[in-house]
C-alpha positions as CSV (number, residue, x, y, z in Angstrom):
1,X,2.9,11.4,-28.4
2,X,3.6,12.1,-24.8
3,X,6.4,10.2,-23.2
4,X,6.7,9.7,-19.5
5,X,9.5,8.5,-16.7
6,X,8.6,5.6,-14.5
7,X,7.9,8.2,-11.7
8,X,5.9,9.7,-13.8
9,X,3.8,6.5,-14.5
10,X,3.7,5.4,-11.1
11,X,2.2,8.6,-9.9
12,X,-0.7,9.1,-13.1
13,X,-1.4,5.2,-12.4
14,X,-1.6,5.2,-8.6
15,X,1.1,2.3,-8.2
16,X,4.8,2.4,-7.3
17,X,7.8,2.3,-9.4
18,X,8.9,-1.3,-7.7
19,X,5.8,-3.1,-9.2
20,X,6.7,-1.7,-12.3
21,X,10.0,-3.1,-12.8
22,X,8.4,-6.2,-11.1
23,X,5.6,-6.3,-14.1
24,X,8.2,-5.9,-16.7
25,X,11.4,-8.0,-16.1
26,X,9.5,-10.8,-14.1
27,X,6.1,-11.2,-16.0
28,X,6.9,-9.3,-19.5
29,X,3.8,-7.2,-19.2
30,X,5.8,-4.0,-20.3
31,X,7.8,-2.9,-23.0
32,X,8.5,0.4,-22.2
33,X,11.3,2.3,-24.6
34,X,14.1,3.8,-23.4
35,X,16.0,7.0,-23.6
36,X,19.2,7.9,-24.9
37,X,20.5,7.3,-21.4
38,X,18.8,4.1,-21.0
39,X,15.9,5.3,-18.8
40,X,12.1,3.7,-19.3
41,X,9.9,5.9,-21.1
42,X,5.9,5.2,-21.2
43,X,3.9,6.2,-23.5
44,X,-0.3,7.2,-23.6
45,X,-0.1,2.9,-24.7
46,X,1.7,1.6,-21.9
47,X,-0.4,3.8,-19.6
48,X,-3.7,2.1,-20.5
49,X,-1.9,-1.4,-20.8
50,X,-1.0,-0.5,-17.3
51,X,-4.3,0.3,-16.2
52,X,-6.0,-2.9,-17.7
53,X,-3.5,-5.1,-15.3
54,X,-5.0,-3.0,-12.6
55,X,-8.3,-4.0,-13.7
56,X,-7.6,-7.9,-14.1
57,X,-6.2,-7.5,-11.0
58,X,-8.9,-6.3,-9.2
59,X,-11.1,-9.3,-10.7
60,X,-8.3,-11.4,-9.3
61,X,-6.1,-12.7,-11.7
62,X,-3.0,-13.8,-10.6
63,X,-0.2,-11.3,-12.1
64,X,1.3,-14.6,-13.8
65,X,-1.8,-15.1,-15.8
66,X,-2.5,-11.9,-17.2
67,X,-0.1,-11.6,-20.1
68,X,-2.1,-13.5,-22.1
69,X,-5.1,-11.5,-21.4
70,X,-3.6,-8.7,-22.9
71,X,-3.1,-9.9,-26.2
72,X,-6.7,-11.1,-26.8
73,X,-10.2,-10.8,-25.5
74,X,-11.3,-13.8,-23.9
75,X,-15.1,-15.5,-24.0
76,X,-14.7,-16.1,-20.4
77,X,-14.7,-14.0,-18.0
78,X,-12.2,-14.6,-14.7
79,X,-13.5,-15.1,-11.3
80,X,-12.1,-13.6,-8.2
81,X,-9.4,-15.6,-7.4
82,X,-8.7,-13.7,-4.0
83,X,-10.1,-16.8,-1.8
84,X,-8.1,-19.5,-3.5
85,X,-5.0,-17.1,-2.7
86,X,-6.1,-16.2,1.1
87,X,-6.7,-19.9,2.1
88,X,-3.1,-20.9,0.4
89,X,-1.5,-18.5,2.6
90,X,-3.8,-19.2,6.0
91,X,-2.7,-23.0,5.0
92,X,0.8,-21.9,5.7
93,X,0.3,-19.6,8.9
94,X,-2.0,-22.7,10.4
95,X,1.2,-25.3,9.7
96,X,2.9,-22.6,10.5
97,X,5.2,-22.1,8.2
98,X,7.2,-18.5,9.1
99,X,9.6,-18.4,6.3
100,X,7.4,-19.5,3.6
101,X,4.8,-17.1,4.3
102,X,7.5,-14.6,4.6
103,X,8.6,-15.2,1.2
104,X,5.2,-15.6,-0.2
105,X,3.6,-12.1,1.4
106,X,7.3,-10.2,0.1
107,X,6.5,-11.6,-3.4
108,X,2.7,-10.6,-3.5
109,X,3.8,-7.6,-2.0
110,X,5.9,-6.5,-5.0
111,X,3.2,-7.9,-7.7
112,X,0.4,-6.0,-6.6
113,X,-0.1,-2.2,-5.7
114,X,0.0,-1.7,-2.2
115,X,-3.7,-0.7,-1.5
116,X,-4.7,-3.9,-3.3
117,X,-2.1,-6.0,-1.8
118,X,-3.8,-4.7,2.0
119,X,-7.5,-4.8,0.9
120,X,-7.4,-8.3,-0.8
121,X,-4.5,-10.0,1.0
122,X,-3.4,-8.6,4.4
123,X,-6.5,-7.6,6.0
124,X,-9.2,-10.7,4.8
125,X,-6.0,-13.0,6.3
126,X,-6.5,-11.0,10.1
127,X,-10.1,-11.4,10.0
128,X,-10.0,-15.0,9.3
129,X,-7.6,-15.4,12.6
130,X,-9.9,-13.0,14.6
131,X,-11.3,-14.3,17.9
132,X,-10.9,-15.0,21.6
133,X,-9.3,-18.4,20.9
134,X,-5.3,-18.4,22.0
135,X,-4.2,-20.0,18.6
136,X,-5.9,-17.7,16.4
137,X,-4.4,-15.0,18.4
138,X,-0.9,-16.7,18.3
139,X,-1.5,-17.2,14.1
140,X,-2.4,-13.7,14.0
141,X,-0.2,-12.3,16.1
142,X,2.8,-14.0,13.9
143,X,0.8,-12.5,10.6
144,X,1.1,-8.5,12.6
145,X,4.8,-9.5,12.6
146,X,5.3,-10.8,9.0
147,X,3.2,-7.1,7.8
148,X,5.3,-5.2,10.2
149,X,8.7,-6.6,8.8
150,X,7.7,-6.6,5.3
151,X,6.3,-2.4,6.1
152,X,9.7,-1.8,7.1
153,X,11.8,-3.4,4.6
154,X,9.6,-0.8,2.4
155,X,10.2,2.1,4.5
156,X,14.2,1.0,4.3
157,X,13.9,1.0,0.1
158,X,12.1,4.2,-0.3
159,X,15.2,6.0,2.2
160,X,18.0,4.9,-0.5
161,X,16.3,6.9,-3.8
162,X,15.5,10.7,-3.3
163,X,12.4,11.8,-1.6
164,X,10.1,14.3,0.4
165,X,10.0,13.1,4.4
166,X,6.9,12.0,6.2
167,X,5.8,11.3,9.7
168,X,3.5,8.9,9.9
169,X,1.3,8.3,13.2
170,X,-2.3,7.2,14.9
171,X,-4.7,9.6,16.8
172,X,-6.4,8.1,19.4
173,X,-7.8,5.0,18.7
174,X,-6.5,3.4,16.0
175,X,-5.4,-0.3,15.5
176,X,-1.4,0.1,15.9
177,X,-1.2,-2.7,13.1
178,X,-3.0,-0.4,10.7
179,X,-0.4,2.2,10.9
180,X,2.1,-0.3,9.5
181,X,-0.4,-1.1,6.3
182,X,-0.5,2.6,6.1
183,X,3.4,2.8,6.2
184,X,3.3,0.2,2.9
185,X,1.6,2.7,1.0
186,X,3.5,5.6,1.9
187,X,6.8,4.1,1.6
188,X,5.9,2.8,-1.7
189,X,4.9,6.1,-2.8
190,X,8.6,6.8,-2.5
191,X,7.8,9.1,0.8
192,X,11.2,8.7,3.7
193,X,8.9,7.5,6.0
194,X,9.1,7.9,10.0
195,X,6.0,6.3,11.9
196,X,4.7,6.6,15.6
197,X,3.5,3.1,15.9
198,X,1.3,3.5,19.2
199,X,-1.4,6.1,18.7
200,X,-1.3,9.1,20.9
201,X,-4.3,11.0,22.3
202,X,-2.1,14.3,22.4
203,X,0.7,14.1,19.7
204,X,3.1,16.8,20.7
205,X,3.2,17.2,16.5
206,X,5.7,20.7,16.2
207,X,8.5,18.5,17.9
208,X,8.6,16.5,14.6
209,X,9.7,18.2,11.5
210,X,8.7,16.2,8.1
211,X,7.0,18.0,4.4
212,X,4.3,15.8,5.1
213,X,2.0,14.4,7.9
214,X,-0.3,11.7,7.6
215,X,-2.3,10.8,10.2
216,X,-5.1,8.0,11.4
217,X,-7.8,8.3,13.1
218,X,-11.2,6.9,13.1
219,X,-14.9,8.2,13.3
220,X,-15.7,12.0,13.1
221,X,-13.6,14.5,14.5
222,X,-14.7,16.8,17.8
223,X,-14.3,20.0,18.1
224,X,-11.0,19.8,20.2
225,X,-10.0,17.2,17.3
226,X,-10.8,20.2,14.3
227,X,-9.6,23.0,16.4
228,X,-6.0,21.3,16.7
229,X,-6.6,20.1,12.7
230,X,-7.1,24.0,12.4
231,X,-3.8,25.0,14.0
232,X,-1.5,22.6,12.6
233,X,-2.4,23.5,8.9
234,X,-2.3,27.4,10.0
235,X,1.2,26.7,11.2
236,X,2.5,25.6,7.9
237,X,2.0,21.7,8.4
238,X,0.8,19.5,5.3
239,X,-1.5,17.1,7.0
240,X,-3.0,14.5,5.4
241,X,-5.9,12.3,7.4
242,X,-6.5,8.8,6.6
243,X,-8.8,6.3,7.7
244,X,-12.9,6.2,8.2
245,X,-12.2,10.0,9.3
246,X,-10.5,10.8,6.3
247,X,-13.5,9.6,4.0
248,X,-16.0,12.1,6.6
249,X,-14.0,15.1,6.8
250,X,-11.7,15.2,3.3
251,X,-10.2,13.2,0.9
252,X,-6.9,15.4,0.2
253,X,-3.6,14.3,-1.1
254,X,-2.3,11.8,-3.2
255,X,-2.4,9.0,-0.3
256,X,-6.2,9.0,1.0
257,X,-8.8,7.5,3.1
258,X,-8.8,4.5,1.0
259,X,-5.2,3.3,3.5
């Protein structure tokens, strides 16, 4: 039977080592074995145990309620639970309640993979705080700052275990508070991550030197846009688009137009 690190896992299951760990010595979901030097070792077993969290997950159960889930087949199937969690938190931004909400996003964020953790969290909390009004802006505004602080604590774990470097950056418009969602995923894909955090219509990208590039931008490129595309790749660059362009023109690398 095959046997595989926790890198290895994270990789073949699309989620990062952290939430791993997290899964295991919190919650007791896994039981992976252990080398002779004490390393975790997964088997083809713990792999599909893996992915059937994923999948109560995206049905949204709670983390702390799946282990029992695992063990048997229930007669009832789970709702979406993503609304009772959303208005628990937009109770605490409307009080508002900084440091809880801190705690509370830093703990989701290390229960659920990153991409599901933005799509069923992060961004349904801005929307509900989008409008003119100056308190909504005020709420979300304190939200941008909670994401951006919890991207670069992140970024800061990913730099102190071996990795490939990445620059990380918008092209032309793109939402400057969707680069730091993007810079979740990346980070947690254990990348040594450098962002650009206000999008740039020209990026002088040679004067940055990184093994990969990932970059935002939205709507279809023009033919300036895929005639500089065109030269960066020929000069040796591995870019990687992301965003509504990315899901138009490619879908390439591991870390894709679903940021």
């Amino acid at each position: 039977m095959s046997l595989y690190t926790i890198g290895e896992v994270a990789e073949l299951c699309t989620i990062s080592p952290a939430t791993l760990r997290a899964w295991q010595r919190r919650y007791g979901l896994l039981k992976p074995q252990r080398s002779e030097g004490g390393h975790r070792q997964f088997n083809e077993q713990d792999v599909a145990r893996i992915n059937t969290i994923l999948h109560w997950i995206e049905r949204g159960v709670p983390v702390s309620q799946i282990k029992p889930l695992l063990d048997d087949t229930p007669s009832v199937e789970h709702d979406v639970n993503w609304a009772t969690l959303q208005q628990q938190l937009l109770a605490l931004l409307h009080i508002p309640a900084p440091a809880k909400l801190r705690s509370r996003l830093f703990e989701k964020g290390r229960e659920y993979p990153p991409q599901i953790f933005i799509n069923h969290i992060l961004r349904p909390l801005r929307m509900q705080l989008s409008g003119p009004h100056e308190m909504l802006l005020a709420l979300r505004t304190l939200l941008d700052g909670i994401i951006i602080e919890y991207a670069t604590f992140c970024m800061n774990s990913a730099r102190k275990k071996t990795g490939k470097t990445a620059l990380l950056m918008g092209w032309g418009k793109t939402e400057p508070i969707e680069l730091w969602m993007a810079a979740i995923v990346t980070a947690k894909a254990g990348l040594h991550l450098d962002i650009l955090p206000q999008p740039l219509e020209h990026p002088p990208l040679n004067l940055f030197k990184a093994d990969r590039y990932f970059i935002a931008t939205e709507g279809p490129l023009n033919t300036y846009r895929r005639k500089q595309l065109a030269a960066w790749r020929l000069a040796g660059m591995d870019i990687t688009l992301i965003g509504s362009t990315a899901l138009l023109v490619e879908n390439g690398g591991h870390i894709d137009g679903n940021v």
